[in-house]
C-alpha positions as CSV (number, residue, x, y, z in Angstrom):
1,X,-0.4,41.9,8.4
2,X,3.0,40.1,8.8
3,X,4.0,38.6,11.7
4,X,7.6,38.4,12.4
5,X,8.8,35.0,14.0
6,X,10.2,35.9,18.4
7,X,12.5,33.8,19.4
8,X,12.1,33.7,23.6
9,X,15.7,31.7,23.1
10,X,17.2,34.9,21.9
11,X,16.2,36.7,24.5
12,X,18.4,34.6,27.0
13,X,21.5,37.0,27.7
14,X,22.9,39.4,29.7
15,X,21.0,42.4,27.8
16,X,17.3,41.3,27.8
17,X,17.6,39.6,31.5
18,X,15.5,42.7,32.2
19,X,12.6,41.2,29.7
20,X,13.0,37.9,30.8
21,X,12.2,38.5,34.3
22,X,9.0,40.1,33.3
23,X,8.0,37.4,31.1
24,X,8.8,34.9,33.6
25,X,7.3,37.1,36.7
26,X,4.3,37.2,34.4
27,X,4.2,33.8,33.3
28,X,4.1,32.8,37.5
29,X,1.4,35.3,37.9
30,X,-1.0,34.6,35.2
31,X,-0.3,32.1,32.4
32,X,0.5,28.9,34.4
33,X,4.3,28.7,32.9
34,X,2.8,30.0,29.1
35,X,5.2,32.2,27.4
36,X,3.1,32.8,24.9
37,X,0.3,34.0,26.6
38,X,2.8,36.1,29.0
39,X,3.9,38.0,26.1
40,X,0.8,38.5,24.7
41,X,-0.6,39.7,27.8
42,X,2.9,42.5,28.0
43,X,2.4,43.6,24.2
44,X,-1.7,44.7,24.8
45,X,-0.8,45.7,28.1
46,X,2.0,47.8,26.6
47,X,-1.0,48.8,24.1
48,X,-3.4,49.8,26.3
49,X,-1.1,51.7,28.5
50,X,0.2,53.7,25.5
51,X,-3.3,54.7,24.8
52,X,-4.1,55.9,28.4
53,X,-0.7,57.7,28.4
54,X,-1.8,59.4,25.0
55,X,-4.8,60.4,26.3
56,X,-3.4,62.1,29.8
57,X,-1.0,63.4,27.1
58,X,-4.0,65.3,25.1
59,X,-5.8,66.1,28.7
60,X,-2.2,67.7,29.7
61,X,-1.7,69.6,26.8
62,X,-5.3,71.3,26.9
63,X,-5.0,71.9,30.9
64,X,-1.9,73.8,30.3
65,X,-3.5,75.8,27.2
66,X,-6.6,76.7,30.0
67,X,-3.9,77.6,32.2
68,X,-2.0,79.8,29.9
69,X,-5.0,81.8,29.4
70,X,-6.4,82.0,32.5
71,X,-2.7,83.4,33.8
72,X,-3.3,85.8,30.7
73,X,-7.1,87.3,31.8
74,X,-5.6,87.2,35.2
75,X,-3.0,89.4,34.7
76,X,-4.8,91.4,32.1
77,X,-6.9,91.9,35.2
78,X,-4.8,92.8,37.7
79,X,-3.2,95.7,35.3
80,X,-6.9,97.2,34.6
81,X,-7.5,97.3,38.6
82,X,-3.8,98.9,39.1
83,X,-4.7,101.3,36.4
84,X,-8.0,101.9,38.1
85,X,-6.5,102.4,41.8
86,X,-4.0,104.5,40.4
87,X,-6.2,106.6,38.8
88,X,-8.1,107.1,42.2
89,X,-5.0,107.7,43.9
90,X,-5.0,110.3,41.0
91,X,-8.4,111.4,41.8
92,X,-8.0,111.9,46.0
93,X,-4.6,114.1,44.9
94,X,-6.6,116.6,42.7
95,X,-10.1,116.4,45.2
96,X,-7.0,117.3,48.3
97,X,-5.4,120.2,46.6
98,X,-8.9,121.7,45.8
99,X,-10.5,121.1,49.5
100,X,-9.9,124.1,51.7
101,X,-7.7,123.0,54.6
102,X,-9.0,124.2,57.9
């Protein structure tokens, strides 16, 4: 594994002000003024985040699939039993014309 120097210096401009205030708001909240440990503590939070957002990912994916086919048997349903009624309907036309009227 190679590790690729950071330079926090570098990060003091305009453009990364966004990543130095989290560093510094976790540096005050955690890691006693530690930059080090701050951005360790952002890179396997970052990590473990990642994971949990692939997972809900995975979990999303397969809830939608369930869904897709439960819409499907659902409205595979729904045309059998409009088949069916109409058929009845179909039924109590013929059973009418063939019952005397009084």
């Amino acid at each position: 594994m190679e590790l690729k120097i950071i330079n926090l210096r570098d990060l003091n401009s305009r453009e990364n002000q966004d990543i130095v205030e989290i560093i510094n708001e976790v540096m005050n909240q955690r890691y006693n003024h530690s930059a080090n440990k701050a951005v360790q503590h952002i890179i396997r939070t970052y990590k473990r985040q990642e994971s949990e957002i692939n997972k809900l990912r995975t979990e999303l994916q397969k809830l939608k699939k369930e869904n897709d086919l439960d819409k499907k048997e659902l409205a595979e349903t729904i045309h059998e039993l409009l088949q069916g009624i109409d058929g009845f309907n179909k039924f109590l036309t013929v059973v009418n014309k063939l019952t005397p009227k009084k």
